[in-house]
C-alpha positions as CSV (number, residue, x, y, z in Angstrom):
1,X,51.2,-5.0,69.3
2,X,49.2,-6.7,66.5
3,X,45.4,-7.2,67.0
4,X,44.6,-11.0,66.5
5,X,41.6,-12.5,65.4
6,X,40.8,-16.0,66.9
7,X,38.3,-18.2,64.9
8,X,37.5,-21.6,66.9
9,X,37.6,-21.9,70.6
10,X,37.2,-25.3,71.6
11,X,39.5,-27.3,73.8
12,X,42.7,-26.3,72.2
13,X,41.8,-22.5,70.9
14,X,40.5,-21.7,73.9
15,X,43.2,-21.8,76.3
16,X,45.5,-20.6,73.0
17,X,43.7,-17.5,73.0
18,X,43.6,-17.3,77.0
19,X,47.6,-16.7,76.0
20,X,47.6,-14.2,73.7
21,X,45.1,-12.0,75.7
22,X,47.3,-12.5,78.8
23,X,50.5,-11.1,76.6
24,X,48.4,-8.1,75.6
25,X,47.0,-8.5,72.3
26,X,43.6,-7.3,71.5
27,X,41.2,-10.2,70.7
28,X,38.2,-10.2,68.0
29,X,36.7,-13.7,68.8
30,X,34.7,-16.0,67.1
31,X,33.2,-19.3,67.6
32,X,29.7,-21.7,66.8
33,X,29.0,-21.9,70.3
34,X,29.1,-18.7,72.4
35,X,32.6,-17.2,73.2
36,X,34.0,-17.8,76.6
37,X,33.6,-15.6,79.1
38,X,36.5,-15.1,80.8
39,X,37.9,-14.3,77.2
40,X,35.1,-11.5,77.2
41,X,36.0,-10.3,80.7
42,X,39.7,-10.2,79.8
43,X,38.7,-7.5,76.8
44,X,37.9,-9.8,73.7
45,X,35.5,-8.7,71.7
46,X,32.7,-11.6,70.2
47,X,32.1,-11.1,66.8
48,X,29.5,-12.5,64.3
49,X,31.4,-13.9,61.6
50,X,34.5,-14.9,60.5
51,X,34.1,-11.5,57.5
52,X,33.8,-9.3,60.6
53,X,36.7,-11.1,62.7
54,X,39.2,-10.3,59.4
55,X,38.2,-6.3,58.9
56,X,39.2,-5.8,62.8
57,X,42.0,-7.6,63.3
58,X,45.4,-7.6,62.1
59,X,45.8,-11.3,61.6
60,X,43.4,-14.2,61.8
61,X,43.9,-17.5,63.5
62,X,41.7,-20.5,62.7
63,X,41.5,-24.0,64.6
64,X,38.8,-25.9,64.1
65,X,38.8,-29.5,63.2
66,X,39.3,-30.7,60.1
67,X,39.3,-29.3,56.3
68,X,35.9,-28.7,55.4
69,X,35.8,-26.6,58.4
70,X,38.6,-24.5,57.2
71,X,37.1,-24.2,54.1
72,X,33.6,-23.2,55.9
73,X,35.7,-20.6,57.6
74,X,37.9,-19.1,54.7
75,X,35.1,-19.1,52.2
76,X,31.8,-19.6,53.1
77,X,28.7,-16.9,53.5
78,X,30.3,-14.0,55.5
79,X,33.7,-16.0,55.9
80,X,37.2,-14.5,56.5
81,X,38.2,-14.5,53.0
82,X,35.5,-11.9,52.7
83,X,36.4,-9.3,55.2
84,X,40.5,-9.6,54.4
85,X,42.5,-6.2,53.1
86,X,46.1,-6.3,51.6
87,X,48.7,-7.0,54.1
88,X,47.0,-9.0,56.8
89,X,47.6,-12.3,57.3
90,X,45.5,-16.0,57.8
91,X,46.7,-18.6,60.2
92,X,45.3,-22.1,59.8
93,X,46.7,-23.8,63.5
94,X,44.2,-26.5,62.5
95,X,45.7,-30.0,61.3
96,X,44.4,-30.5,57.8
97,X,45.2,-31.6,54.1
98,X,48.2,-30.2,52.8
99,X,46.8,-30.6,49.3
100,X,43.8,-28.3,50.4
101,X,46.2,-26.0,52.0
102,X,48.3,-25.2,49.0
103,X,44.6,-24.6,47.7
104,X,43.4,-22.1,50.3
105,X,47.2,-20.2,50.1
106,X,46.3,-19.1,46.9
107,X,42.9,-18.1,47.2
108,X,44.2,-16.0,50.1
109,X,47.2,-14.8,48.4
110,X,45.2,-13.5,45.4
111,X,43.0,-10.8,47.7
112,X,46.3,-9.3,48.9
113,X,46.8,-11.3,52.2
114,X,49.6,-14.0,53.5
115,X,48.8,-17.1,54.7
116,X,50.3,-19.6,57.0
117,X,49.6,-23.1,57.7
118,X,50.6,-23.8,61.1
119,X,49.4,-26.7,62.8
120,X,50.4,-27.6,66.3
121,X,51.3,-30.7,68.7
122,X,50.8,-31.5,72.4
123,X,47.7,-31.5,72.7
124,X,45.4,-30.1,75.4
125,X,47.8,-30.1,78.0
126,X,50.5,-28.4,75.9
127,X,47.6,-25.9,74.9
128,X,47.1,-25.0,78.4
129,X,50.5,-24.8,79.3
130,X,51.3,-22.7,76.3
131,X,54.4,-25.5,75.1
132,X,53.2,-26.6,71.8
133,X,55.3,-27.5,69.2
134,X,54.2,-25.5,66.1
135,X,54.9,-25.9,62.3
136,X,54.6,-23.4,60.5
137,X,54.8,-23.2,56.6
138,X,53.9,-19.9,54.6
139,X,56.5,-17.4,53.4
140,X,59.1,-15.9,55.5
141,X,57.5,-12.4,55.7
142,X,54.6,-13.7,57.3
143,X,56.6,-16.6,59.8
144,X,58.8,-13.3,61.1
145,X,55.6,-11.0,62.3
146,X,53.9,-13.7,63.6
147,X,56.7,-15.5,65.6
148,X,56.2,-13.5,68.8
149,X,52.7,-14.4,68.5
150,X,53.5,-18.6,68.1
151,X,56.0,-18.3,71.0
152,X,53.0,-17.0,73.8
153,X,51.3,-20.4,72.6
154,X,54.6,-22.8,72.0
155,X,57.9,-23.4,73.0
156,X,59.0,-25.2,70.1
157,X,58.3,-23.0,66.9
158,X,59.6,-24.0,63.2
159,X,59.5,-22.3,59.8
160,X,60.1,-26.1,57.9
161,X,59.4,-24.2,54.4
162,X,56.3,-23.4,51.8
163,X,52.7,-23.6,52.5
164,X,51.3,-26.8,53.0
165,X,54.7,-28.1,54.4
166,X,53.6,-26.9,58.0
167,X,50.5,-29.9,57.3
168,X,52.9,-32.2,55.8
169,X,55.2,-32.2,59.1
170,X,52.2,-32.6,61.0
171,X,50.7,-35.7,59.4
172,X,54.0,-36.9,59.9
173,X,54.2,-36.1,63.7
174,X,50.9,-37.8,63.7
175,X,52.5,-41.4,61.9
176,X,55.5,-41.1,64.8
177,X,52.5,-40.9,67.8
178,X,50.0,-43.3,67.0
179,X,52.8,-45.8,66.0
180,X,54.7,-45.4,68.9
181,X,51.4,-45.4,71.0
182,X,51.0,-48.4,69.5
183,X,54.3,-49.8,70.7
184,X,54.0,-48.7,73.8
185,X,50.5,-49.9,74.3
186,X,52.5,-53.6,72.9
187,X,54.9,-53.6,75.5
188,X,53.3,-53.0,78.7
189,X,50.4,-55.4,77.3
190,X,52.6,-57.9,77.0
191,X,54.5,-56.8,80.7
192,X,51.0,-57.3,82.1
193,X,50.0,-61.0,80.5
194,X,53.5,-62.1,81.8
195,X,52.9,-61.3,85.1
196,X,54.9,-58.2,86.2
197,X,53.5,-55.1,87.2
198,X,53.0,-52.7,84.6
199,X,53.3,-49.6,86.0
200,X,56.7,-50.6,87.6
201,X,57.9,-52.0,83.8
202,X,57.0,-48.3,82.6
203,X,59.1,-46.9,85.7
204,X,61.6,-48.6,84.7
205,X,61.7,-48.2,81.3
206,X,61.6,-44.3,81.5
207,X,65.1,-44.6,82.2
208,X,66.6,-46.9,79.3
209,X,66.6,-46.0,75.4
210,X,62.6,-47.1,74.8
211,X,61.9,-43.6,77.4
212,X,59.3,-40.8,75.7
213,X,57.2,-38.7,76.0
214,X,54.2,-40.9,75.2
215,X,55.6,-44.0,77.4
216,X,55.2,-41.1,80.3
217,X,52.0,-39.8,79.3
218,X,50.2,-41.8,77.6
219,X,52.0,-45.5,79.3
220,X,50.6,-43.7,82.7
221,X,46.8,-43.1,81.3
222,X,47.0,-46.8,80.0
223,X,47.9,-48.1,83.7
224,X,45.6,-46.0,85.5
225,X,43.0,-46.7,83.2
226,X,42.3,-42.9,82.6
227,X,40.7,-42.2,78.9
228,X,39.0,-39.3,79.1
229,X,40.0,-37.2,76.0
230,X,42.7,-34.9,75.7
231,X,43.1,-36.3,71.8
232,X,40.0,-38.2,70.8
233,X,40.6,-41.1,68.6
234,X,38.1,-39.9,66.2
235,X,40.9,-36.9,65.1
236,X,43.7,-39.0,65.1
237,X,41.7,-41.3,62.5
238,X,41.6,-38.0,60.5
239,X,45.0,-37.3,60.3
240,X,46.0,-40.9,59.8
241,X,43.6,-40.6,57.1
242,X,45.6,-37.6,55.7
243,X,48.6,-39.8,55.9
244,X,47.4,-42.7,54.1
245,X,46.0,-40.7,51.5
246,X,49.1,-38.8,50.7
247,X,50.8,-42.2,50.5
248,X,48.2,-43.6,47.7
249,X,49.0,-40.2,45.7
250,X,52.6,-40.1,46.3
251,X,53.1,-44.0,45.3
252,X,54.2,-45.7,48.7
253,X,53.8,-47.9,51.6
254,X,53.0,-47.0,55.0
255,X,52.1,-50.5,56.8
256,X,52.8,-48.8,59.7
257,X,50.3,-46.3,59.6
258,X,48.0,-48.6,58.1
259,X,47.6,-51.1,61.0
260,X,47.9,-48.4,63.7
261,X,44.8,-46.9,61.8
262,X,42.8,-50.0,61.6
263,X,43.1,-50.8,65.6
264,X,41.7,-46.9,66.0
265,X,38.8,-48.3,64.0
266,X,38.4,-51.3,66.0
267,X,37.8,-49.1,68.7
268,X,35.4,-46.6,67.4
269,X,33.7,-50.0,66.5
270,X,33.6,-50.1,70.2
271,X,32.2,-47.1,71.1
272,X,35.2,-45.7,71.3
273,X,35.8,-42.3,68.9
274,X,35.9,-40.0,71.5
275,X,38.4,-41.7,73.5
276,X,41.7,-40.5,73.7
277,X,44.1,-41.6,71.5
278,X,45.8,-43.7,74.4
279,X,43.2,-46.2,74.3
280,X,44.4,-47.6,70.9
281,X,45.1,-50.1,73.7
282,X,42.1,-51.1,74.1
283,X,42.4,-52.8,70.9
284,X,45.3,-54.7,71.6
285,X,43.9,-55.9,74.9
286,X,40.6,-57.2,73.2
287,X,42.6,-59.2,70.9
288,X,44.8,-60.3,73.7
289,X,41.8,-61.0,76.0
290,X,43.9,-59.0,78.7
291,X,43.6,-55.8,80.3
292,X,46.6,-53.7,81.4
293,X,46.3,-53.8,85.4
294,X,48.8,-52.4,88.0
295,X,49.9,-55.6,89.8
């Protein structure tokens, strides 16, 4: 059983690693606040830096938040890229730039070492449960050894091609969420205003064609008013970023994409960055002068 390195051990990587130690793997842990304890008691080992985390284990996974902390990571004083050998492999779980991605492959290619872009969805909960949905891009070699590995955090594992194409399928879950939060937020806003009682509307409509996994989740945190972050607002601005971005370099429209990212903003205007993506809502019911309320 491969020994995995685990670099970042916030609210998703925490209970990601919790995983992998409970399957057996030995742990070489690093993080910028100090490493969780019960991940110590279970065997991990804290280590000082990323260069140290990469000479002990066999492969190194990395999920922090956004690309200049990848970058930090890989390549900065006493980073990973420092303390890699020929034959182990990186693992970016973080949700980044595809463009930067393709970048860091090479760099990591070029001192012997594979690397994989894998960035994951479900969030907090899915984390904990160990049922994300993970994307992986790299090169096959890589995908195959570290399968076993993806499958003790995810149910839902995918090889969809090259590097960078694991952050590309990402960014695009990331469109099909905070539009159909969006949506969602839409239709019981308007159930509300009318008159009927919300939560029975999202009841109801969990067994038609408009049913998902957001109307159940995230339709339930808008009725009971519960906010508290299992996906701040503030990341899903960055990916929406990442979206809009590749859109501008690519040559097309995503009005979509655009407007959902403008009411995020209208909530961090609010206060609001570290709310969970759910509230997108909010902005919808300031413009309607309306708050969603069970009847």
């Amino acid at each position: 059983m491969i020994d995995i390195g685990f670099i970042g051990l916030g609210t998703m990587g925490r209970p990601m690693a919790a995983h992998l130690q409970a399957a057996g793997h030995r742990l070489f842990l690093h993080d910028v606040a100090p490493v969780a304890p019960e991940l110590l008691a279970g065997g991990g080992v804290a280590c000082k830096s990323g260069r140290e985390v990469a000479q002990e284990a066999d492969a190194v996974i990395i999920m922090v938040p956004d690309t200049p902390h990848v970058e930090a990571v890989l390549f900065g004083k006493d980073g990973v890229a420092e303390g890699l050998s020929k034959g182990k492999i990186v693992v970016d779980m973080s949700s980044i730039s595809p463009l930067a991605t393709k970048v860091f492959a090479k760099k990591i290619e070029a001192l012997g070492a594979d690397y994989l872009d894998a960035p994951v969805s479900g969030g907090e909960v899915g984390a904990k449960a160990a049922s994300l949905t993970i994307m992986v891009g790299g090169p096959a070699r890589a995908f195959n050894t570290m399968k076993p590995v993806f499958e003790r955090m995810g149910k839902n594992v995918t090889h969809v091609g090259g590097n960078g194409d694991g952050q590309t399928t990402k960014v695009a879950n990331q469109i099909i969420v905070a539009l159909t939060i969006e949506a969602v937020g839409e239709a019981l806003l308007f159930a509300s205003k009318a008159g009927a009682d919300p939560a029975l509307v999202r009841q109801a409509l969990m067994g038609g064609f408009a049913a998902s996994r957001i109307l159940e989740v995230h339709g339930e945190r808008m009725v009971t008013r519960n906010f508290n972050p299992g996906f701040r607002i503030a990341l899903h601005q960055k990916d929406l970023n990442l979206a809009l971005e590749g859109a501008r370099a690519l040559g097309i429209s995503l009005p979509g994409t655009a407007l959902a990212q403008q009411l995020f903003s209208s909530c961090t205007a609010h206060g609001g960055e570290a709310w969970d993506h759910s509230a997108l809502v909010r902005a919808l019911e300031m413009m309607a002068d309306h708050a969603i309320a069970a009847g």
